[in-house]
N, CA, C and O of each residue as an XYZ file, in Angstrom:
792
protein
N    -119.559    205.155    151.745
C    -120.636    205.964    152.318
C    -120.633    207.369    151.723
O    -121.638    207.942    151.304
N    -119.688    207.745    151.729
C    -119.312    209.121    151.166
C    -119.951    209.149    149.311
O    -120.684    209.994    148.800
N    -119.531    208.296    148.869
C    -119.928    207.907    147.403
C    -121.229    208.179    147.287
O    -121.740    209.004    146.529
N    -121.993    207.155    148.392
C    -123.291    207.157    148.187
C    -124.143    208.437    148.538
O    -125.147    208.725    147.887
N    -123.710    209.162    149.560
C    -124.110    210.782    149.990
C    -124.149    211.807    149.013
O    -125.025    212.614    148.703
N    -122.791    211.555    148.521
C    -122.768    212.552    146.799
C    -123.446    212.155    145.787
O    -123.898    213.095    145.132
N    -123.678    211.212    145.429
C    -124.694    210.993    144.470
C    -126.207    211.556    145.190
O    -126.773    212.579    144.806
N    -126.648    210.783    146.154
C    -127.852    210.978    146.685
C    -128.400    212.358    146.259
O    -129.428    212.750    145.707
N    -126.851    213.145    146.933
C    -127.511    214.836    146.744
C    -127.009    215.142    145.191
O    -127.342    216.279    144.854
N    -126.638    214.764    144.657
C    -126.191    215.107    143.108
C    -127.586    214.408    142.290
O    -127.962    215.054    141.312
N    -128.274    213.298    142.581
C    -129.436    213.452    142.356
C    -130.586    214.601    142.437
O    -131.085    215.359    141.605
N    -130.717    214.439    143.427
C    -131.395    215.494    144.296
C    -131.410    217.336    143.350
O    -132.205    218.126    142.840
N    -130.090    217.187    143.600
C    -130.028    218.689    143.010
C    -130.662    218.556    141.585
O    -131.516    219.405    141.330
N    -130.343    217.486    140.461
C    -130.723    217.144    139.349
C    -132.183    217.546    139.005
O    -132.585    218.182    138.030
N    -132.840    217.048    139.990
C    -134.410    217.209    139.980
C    -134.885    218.170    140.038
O    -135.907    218.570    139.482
N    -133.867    218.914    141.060
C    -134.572    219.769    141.533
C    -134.406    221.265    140.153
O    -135.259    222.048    139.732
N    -133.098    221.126    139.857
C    -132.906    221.998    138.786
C    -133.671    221.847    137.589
O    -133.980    222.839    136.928
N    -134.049    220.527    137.204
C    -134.920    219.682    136.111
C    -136.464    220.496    135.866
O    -137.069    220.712    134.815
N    -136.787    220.816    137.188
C    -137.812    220.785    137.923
C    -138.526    222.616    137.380
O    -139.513    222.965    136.732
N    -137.295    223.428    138.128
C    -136.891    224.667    138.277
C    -136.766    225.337    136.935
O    -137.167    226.443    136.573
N    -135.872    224.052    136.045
C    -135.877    224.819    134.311
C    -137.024    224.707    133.509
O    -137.003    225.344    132.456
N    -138.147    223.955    133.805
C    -139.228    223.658    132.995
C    -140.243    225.080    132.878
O    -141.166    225.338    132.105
N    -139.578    225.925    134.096
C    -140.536    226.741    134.083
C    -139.954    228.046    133.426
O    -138.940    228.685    133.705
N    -141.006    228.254    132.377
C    -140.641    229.263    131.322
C    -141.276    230.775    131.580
O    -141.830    231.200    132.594
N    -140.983    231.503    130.207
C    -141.996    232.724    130.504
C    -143.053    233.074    131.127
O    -144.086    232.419    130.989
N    -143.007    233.954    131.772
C    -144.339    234.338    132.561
C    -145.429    235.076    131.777
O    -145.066    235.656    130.754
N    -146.704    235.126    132.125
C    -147.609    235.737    131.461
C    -148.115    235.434    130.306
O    -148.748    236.201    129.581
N    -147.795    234.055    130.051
C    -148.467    233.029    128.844
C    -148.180    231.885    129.378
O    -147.472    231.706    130.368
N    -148.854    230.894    128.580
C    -149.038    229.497    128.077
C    -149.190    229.195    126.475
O    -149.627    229.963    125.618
N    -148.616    227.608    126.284
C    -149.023    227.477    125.119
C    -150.616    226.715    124.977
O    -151.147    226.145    125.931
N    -151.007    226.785    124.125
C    -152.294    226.114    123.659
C    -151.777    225.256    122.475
O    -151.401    225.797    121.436
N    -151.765    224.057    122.627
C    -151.409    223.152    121.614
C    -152.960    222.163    120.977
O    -153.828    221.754    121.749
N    -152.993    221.949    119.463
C    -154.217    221.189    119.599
C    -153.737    219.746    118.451
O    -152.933    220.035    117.565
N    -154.137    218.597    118.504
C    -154.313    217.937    117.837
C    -155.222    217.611    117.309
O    -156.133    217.279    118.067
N    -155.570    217.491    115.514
C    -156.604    217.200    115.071
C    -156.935    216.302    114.395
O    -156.069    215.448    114.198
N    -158.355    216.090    113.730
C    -158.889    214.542    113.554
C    -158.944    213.580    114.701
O    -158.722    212.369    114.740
N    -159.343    214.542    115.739
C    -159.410    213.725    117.153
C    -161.003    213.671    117.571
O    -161.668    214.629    117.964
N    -161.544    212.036    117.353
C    -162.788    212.051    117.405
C    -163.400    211.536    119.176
O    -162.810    210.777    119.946
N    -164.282    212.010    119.331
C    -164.800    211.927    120.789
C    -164.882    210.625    121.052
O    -165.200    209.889    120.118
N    -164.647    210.107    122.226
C    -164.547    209.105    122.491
C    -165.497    208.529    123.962
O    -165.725    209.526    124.646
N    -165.940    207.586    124.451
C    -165.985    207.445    125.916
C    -164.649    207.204    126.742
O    -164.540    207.004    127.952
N    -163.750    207.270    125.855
C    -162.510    206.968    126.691
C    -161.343    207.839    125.981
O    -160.393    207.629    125.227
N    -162.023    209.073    126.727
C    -160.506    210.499    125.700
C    -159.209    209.895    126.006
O    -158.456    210.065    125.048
N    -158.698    209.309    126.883
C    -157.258    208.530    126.978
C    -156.492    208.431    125.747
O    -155.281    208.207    125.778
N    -157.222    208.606    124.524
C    -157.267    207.899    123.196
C    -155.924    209.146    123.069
O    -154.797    208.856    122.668
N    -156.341    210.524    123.496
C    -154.837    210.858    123.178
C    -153.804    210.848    123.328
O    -153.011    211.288    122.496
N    -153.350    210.148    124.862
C    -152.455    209.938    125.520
C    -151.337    208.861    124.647
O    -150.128    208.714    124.829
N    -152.335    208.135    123.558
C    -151.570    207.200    122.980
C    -150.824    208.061    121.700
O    -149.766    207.718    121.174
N    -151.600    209.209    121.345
C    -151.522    209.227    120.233
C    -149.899    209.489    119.890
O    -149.127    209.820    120.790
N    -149.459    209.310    118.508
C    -147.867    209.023    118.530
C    -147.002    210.408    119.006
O    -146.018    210.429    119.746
N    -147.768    211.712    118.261
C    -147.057    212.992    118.532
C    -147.132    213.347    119.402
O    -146.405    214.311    119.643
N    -147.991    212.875    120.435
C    -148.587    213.853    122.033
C    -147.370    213.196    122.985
O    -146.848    212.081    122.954
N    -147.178    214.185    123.712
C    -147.779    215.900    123.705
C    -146.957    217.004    122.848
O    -147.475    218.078    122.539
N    -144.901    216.456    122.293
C    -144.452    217.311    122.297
C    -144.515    218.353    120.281
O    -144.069    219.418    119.855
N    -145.515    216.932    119.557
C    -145.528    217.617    118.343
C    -146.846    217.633    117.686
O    -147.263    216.815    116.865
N    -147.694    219.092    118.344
C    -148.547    219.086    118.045
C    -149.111    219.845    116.418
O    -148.577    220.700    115.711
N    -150.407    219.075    116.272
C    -150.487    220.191    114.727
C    -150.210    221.346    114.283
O    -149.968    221.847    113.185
N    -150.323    221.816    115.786
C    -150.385    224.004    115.730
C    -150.492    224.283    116.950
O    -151.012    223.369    117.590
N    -150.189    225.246    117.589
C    -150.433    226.234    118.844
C    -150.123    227.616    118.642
O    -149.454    228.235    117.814
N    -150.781    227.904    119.607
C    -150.989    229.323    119.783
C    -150.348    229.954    121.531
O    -150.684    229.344    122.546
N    -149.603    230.972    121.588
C    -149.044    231.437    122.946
C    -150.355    232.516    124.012
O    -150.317    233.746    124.038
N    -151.189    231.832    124.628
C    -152.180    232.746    125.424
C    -151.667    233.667    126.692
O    -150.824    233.232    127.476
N    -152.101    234.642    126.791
C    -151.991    235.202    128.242
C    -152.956    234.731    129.361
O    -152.683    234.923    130.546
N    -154.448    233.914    128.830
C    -155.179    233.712    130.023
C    -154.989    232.087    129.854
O    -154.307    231.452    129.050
N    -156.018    231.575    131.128
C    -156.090    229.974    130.798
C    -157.777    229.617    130.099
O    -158.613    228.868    130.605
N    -157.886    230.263    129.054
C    -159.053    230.684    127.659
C    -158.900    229.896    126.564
O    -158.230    230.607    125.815
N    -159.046    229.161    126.163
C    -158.730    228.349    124.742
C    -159.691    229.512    123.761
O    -160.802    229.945    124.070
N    -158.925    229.840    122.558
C    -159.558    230.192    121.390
C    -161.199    229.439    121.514
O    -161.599    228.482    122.177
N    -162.016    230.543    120.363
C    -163.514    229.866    120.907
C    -163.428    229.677    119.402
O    -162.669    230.185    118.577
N    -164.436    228.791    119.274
C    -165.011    228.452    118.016
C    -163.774    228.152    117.033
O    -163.633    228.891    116.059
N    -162.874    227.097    117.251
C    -161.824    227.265    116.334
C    -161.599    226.584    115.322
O    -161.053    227.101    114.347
N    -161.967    225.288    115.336
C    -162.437    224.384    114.035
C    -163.103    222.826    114.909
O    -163.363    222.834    116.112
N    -163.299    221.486    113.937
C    -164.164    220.888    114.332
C    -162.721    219.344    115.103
O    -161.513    219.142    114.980
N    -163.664    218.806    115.689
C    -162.658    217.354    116.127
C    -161.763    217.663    115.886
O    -161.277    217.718    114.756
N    -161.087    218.079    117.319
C    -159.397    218.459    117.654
C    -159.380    217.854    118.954
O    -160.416    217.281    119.291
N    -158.528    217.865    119.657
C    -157.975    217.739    121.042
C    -157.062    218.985    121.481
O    -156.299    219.428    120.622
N    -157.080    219.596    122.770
C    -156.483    220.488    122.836
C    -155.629    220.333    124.420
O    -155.875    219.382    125.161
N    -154.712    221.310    124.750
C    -154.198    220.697    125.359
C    -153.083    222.520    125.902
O    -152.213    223.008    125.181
N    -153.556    223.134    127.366
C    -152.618    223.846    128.113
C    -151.754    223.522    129.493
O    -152.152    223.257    130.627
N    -150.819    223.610    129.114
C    -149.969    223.500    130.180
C    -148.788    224.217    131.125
O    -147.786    224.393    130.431
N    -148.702    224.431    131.759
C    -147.728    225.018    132.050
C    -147.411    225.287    133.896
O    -146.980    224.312    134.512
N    -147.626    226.495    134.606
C    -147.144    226.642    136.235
C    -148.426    227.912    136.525
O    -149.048    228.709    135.823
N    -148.383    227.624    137.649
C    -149.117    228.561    138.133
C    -148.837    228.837    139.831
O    -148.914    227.955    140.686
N    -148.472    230.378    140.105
C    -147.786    230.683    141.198
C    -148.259    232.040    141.838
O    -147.929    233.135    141.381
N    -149.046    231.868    142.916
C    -150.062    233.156    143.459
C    -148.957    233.404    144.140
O    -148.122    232.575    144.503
N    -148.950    235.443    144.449
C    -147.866    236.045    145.146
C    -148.884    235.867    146.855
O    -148.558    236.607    147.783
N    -149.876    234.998    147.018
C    -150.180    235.291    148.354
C    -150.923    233.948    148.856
O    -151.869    233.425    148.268
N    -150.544    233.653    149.611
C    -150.897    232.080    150.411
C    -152.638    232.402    151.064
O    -153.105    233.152    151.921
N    -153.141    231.484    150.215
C    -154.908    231.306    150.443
C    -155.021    230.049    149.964
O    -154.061    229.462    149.464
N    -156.430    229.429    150.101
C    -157.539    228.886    149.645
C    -158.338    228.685    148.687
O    -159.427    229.174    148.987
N    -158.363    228.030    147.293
C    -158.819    228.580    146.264
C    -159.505    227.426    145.781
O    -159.004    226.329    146.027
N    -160.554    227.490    145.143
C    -161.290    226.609    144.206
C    -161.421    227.135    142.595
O    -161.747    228.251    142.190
N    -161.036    225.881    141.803
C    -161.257    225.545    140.580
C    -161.999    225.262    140.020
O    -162.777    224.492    140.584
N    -162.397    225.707    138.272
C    -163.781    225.261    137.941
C    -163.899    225.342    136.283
O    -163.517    226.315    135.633
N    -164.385    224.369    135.822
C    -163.842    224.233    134.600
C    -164.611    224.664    133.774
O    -165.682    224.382    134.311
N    -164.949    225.327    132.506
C    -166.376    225.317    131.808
C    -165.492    225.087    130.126
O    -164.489    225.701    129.762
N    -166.469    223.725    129.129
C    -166.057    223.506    127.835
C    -166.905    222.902    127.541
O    -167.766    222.341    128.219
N    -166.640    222.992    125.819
C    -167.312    222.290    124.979
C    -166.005    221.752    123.905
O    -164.992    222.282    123.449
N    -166.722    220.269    123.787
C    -167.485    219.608    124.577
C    -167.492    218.678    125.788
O    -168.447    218.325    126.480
N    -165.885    218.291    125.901
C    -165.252    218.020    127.480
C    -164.053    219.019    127.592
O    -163.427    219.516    126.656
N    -163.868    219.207    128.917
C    -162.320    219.830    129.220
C    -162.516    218.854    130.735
O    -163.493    218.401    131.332
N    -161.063    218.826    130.951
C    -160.165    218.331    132.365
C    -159.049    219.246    132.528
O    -158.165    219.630    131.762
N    -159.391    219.532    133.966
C    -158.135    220.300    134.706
C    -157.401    219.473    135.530
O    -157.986    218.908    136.455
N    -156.156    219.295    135.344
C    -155.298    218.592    136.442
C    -154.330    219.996    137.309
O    -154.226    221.093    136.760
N    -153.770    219.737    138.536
C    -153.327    220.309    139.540
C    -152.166    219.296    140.136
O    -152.487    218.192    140.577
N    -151.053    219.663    140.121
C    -150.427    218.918    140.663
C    -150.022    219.657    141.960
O    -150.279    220.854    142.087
N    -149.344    218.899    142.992
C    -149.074    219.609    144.733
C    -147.943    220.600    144.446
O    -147.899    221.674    145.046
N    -146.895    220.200    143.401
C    -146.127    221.030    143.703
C    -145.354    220.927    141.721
O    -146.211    220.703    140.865
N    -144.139    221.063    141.307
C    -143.788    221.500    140.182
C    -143.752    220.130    139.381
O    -143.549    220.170    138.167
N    -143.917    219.088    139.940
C    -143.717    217.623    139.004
C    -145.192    217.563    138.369
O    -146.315    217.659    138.863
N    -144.654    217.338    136.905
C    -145.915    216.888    136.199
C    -146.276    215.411    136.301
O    -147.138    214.981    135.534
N    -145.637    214.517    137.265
C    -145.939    213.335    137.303
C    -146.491    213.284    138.141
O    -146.680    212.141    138.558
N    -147.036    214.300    138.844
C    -147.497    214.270    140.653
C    -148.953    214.951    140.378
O    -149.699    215.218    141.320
N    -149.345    215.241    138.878
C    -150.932    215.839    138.791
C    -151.678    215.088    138.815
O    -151.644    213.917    138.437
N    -153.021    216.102    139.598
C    -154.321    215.043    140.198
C    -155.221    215.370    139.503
O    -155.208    216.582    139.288
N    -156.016    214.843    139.038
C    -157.270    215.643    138.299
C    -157.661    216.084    139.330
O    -157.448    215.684    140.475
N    -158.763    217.666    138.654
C    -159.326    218.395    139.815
C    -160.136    218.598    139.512
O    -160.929    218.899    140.403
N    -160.563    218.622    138.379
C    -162.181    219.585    137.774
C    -162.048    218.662    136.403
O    -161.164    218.021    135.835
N    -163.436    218.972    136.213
C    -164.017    218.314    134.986
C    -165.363    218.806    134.351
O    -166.352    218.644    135.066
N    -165.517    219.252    133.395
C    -166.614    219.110    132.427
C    -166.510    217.972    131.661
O    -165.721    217.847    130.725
N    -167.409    217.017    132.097
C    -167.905    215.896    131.357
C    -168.873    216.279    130.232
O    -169.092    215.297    129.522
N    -169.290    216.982    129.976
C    -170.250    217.311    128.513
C    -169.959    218.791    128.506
O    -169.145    219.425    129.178
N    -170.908    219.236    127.492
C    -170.457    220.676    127.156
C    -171.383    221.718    128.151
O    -172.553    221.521    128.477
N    -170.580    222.810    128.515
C    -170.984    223.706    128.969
C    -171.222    225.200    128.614
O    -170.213    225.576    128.018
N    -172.053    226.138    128.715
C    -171.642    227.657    128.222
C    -170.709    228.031    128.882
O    -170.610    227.716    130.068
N    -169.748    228.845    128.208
C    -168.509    229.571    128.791
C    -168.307    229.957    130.319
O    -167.326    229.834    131.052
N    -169.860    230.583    130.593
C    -170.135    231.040    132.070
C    -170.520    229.958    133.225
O    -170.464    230.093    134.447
N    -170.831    229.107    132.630
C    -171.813    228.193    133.175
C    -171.013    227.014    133.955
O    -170.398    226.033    133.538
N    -171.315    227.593    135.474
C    -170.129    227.285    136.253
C    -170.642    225.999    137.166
O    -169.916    225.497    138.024
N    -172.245    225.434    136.820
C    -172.500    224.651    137.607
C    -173.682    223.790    137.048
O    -174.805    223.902    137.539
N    -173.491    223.163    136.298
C    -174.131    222.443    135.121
C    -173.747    220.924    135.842
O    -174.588    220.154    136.306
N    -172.528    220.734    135.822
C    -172.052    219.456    136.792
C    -171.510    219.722    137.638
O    -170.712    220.645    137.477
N    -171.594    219.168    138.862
C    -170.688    219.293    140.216
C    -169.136    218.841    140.277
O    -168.286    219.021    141.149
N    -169.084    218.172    138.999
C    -168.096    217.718    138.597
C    -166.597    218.972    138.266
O    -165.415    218.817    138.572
N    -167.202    220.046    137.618
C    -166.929    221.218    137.283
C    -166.007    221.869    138.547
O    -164.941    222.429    138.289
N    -166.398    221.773    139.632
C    -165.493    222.944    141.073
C    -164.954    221.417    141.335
O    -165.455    220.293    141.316
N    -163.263    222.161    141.666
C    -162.472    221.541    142.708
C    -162.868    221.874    144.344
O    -163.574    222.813    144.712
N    -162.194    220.810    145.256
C    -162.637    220.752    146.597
C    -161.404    222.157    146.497
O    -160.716    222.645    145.600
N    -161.631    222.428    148.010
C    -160.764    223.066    148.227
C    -159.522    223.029    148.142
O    -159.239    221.831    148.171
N    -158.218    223.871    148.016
C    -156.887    223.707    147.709
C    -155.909    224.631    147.832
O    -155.807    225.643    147.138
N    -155.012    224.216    148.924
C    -154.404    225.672    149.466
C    -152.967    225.577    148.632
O    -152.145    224.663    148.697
N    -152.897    226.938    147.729
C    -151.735    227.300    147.257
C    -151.005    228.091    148.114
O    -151.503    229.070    148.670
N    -149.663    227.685    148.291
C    -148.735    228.447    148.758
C    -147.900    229.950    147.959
O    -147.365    230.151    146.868
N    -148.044    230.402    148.636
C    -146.904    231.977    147.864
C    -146.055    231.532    147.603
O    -145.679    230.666    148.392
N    -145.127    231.799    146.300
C    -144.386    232.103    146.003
C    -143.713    230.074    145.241
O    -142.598    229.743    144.838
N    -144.761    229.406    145.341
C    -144.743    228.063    145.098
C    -145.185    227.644    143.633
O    -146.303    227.985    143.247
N    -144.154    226.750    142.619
C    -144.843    227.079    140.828
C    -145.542    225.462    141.284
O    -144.947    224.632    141.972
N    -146.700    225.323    140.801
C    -147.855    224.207    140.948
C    -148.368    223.767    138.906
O    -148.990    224.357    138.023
N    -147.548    222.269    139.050
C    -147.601    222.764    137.597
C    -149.431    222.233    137.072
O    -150.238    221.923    137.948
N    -149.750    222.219    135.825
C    -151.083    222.463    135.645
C    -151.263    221.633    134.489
O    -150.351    221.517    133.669
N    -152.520    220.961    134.336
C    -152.889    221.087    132.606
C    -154.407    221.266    132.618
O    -155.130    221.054    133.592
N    -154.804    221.693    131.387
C    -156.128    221.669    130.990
C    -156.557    221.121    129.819
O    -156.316    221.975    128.966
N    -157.020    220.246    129.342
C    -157.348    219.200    128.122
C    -158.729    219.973    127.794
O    -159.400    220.671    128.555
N    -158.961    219.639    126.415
C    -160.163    219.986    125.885
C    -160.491    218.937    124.703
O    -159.515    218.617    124.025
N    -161.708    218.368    124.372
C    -162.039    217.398    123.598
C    -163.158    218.291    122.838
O    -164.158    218.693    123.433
N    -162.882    218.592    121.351
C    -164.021    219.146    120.753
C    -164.482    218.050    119.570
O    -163.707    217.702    118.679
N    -165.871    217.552    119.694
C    -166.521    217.299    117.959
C    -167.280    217.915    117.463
O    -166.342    218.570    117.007
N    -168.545    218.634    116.870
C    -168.580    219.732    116.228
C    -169.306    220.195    116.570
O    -169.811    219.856    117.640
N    -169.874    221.484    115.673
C    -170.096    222.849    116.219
C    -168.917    224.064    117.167
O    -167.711    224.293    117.072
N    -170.015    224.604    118.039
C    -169.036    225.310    118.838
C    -167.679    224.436    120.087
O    -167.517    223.245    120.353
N    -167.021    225.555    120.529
C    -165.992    225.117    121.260
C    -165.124    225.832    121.992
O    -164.427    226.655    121.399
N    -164.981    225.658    123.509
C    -164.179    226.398    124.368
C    -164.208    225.965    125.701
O    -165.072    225.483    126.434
N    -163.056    226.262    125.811
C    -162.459    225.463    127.299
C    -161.861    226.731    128.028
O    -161.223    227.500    127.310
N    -162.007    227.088    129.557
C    -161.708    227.938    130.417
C    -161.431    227.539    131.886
O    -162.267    227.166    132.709
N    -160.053    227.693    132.063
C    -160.234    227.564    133.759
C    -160.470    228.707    134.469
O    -159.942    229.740    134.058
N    -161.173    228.743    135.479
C    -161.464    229.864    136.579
C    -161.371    229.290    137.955
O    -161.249    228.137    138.369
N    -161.490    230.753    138.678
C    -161.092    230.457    139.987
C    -161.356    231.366    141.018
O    -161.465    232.553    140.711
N    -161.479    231.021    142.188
C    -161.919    232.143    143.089
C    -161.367    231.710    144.923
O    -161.335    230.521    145.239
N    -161.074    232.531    145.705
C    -160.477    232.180    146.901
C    -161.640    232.124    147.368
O    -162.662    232.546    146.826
N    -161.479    231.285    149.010
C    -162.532    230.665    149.529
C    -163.664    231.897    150.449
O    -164.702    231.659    151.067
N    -162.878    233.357    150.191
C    -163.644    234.490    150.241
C    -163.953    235.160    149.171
O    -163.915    236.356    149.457
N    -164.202    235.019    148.230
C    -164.655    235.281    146.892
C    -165.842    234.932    147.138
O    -166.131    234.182    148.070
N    -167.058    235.663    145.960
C    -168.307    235.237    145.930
C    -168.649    234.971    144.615
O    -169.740    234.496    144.301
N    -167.493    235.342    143.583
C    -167.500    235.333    142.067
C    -166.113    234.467    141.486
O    -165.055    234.328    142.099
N    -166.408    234.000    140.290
C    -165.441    233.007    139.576
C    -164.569    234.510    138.339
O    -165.068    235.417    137.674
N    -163.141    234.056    138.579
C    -161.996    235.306    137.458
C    -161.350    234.193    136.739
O    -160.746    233.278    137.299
N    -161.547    234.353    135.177
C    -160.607    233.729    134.609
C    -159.072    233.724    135.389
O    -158.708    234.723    136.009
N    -158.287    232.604    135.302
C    -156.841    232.453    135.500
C    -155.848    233.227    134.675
O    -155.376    232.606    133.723
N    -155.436    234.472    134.858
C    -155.047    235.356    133.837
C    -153.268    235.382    133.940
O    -152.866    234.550    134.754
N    -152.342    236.053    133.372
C    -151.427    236.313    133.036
C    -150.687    236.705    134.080
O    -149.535    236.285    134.190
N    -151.165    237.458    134.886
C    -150.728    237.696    136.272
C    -150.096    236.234    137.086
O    -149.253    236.501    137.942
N    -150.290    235.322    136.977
C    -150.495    234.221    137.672
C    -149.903    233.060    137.317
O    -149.627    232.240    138.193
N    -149.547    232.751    135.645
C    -149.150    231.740    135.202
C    -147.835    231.696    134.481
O    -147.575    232.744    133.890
N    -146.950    230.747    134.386
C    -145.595    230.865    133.217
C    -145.826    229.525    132.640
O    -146.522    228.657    133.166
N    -144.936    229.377    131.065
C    -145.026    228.450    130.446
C    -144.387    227.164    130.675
O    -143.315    227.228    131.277
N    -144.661    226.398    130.446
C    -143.729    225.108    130.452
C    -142.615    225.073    129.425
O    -142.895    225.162    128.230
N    -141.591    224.970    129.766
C    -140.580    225.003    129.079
C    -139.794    223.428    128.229
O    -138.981    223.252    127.322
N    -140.272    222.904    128.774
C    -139.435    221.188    128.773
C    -139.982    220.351    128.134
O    -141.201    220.266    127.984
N    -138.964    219.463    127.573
C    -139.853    218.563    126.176
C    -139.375    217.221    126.980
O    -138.542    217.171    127.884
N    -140.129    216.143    126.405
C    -139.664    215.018    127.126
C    -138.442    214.158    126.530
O    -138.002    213.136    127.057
N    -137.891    214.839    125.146
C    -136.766    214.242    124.436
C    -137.310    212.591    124.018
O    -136.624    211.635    124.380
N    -138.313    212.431    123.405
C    -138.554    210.976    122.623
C    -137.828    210.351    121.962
O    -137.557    210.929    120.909
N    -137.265    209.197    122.116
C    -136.273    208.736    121.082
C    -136.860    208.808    120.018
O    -138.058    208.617    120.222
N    -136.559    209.058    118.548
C    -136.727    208.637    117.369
C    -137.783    207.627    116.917
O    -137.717    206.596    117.586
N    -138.641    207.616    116.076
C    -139.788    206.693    116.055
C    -138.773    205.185    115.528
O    -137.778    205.304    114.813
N    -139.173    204.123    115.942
C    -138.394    202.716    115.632
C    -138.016    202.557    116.729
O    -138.652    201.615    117.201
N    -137.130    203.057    117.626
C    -136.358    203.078    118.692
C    -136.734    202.304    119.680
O    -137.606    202.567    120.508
N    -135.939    201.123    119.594
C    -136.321    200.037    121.252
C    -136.261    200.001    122.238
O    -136.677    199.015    122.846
């Protein structure tokens, strides 16, 4: 019995530290993109792809949750990281891209526990906060002092291009980019075995 108690919590702690180290610098994210990524009805297509997520073509370190605009043609893009308000409210999400973006939200620091929340299904102007209803999350109460980990996907084929999350508490009357104040990076790779590997 005793055996089984110490492990239980020697698990436990595992996770929880697992959990706790992923979360990196504050006041950025990375922006990672993969390219020759052609639009699809079924973007899933990157989930397969062999390098995603941890070896991407290029990234860039942001302070907001802003993808570079206009940056080149058929890519996939891809931010991730925590996001942790110093004050317990109510907040809605809202996505605006070209030519798709998805925001996921997870309840608490597991990236296996994210829900999609917002979506631009076609392209939107940068501002343009209500083109689809699809775009605002329902409501969603963040806790103080709680890291909620995040992603935001972006699917570009050509022309222009940009993906933005925003946000506003349920007393707000206006949408603020997700800025630097608010977010830290993801720190943690998933350690892939070696390509061949059974």
């Amino acid at each position: 019995m005793k055996r089984f108690l110490f492990f239980g919590i020697f698990i436990l702690m595992t996770v929880k530290s697992f959990s706790q180290g992923c979360v990196g610098s504050a006041g950025q994210v990375k922006w990672s993109y993969w390219e020759n990524f052609e639009l699809s009805p079924d973007s899933n297509s990157l989930f397969a792809r062999e390098y995603y997520p941890e070896t991407p073509d290029g990234f860039q370190m942001l302070p907001t949750l802003a993808a570079p605009r206009n940056y080149t043609e058929y890519f996939a893009g891809m931010m991730r990281g925590f996001i942790k308000v110093p004050v317990t409210a109510t907040y809605y999400f809202n996505v605006t891209g070209d030519d798709e973006a998805i925001f996921f939200l997870s309840p608490n620091q597991s990236p296996a526990s994210k829900i999609k929340r917002a979506e631009a299904p076609e392209y939107t102007d940068i501002d343009q906060h209500d083109k689809s209803p699809l775009q605002t999350s329902q409501a969603i109460q963040l806790v103080a002092g709680q890291y909620y980990y995040f992603e935001l996907l972006q699917f570009e084929g050509g022309y222009s291009d940009h993906a933005t999350l925003w946000w506003k508490k349920s007393t707000d009357t206006s949408w603020s980019v997700v800025d630097y104040n608010y977010i830290y990076e993801y720190a943690c790779n998933s350690n892939c075995p070696p390509r061949g590997t059974v």
